[in-house]
C-alpha positions as CSV (number, residue, x, y, z in Angstrom):
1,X,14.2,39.1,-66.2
2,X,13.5,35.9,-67.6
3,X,14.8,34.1,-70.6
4,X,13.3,31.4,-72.7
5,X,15.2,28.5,-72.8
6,X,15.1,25.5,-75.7
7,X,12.2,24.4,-74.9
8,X,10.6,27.7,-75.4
9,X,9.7,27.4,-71.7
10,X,10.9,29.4,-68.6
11,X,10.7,27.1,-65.1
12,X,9.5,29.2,-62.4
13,X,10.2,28.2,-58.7
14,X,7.4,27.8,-56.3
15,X,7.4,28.5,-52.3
16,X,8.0,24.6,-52.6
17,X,11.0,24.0,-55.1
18,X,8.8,22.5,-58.4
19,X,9.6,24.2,-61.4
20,X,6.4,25.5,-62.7
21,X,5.8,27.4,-66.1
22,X,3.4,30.2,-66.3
23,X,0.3,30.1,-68.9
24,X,1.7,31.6,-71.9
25,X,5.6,29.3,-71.7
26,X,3.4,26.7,-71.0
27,X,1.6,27.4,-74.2
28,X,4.3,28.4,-75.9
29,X,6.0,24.8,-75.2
30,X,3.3,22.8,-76.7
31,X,2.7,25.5,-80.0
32,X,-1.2,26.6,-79.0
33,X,-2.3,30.1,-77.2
34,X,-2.5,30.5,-73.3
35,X,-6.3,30.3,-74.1
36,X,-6.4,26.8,-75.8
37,X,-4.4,25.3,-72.8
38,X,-6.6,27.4,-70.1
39,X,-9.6,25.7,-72.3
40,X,-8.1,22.0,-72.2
41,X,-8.0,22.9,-68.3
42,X,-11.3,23.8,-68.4
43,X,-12.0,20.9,-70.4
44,X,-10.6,18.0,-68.3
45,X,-8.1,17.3,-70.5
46,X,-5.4,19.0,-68.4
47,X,-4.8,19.5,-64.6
48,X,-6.1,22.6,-63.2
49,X,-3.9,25.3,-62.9
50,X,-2.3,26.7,-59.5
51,X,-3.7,30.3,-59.7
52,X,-1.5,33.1,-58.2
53,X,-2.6,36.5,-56.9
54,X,0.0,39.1,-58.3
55,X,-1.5,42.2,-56.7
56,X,-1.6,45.1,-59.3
57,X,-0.3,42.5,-61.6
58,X,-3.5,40.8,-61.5
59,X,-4.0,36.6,-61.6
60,X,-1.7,34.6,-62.9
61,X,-1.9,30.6,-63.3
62,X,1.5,28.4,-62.9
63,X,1.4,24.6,-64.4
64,X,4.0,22.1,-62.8
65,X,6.6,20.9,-66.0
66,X,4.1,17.4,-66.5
67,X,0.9,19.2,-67.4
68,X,3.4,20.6,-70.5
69,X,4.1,17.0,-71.2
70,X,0.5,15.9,-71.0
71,X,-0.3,19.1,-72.7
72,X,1.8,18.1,-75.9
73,X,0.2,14.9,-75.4
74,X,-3.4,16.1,-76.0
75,X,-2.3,18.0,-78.7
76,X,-0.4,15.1,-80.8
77,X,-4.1,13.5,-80.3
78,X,-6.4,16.0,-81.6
79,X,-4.0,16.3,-84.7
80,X,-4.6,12.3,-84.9
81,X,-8.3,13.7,-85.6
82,X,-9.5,12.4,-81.9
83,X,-12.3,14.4,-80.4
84,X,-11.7,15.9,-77.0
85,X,-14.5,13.4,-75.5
86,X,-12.4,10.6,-77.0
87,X,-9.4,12.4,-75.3
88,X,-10.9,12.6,-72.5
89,X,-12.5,8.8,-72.4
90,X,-8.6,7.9,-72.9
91,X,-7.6,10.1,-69.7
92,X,-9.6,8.2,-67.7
93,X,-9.1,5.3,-69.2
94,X,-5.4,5.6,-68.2
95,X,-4.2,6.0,-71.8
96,X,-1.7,8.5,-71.1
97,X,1.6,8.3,-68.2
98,X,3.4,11.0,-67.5
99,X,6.5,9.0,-68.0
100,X,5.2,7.8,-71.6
101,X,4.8,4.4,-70.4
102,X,0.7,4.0,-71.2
């Protein structure tokens, strides 16, 4: 069973220790729908997801805890009223650091 924490957000543990949240914590973390960060995957604006084969469960796609950070990131800039080609131009322009420091 899992619990939602503070954050709204429920770590999951990979085969390889990294806490990684599933599509709708991840959303829920950042205050948008699973299919607005999926898009912002889609769109270049995020990393993509790792996708997991859940048999009968179907797909599922796990984010590592910085693509939440990034995530609230993009977000605070389309509120600023940037378009997500300026977001993106300011991705790869190295405007954003994980650790804030950009």
């Amino acid at each position: 069973m899992q619990v939602l924490g503070q954050s709204g957000a429920v770590p999951v543990h990979s085969a390889r220790g990294a806490h990684l949240h599933h599509t709708p914590e991840a959303a829920a973390a950042v205050g948008v729908s699973g299919q607005t960060v999926l898009r912002w995957a889609w769109a270049g604006l995020l990393p993509p997801p790792e996708r997991v084969v859940r048999g009968r469960r179907g797909n599922a796609s796990e984010w590592p805890e910085s693509t939440i950070a990034q995530a609230r990131w993009v977000f605070a800039q389309l509120e600023s009223g940037k378009t997500l080609d300026r977001i993106r131009a300011a991705l790869q322009a190295g405007d954003y650091s994980p650790d804030g420091e950009a």
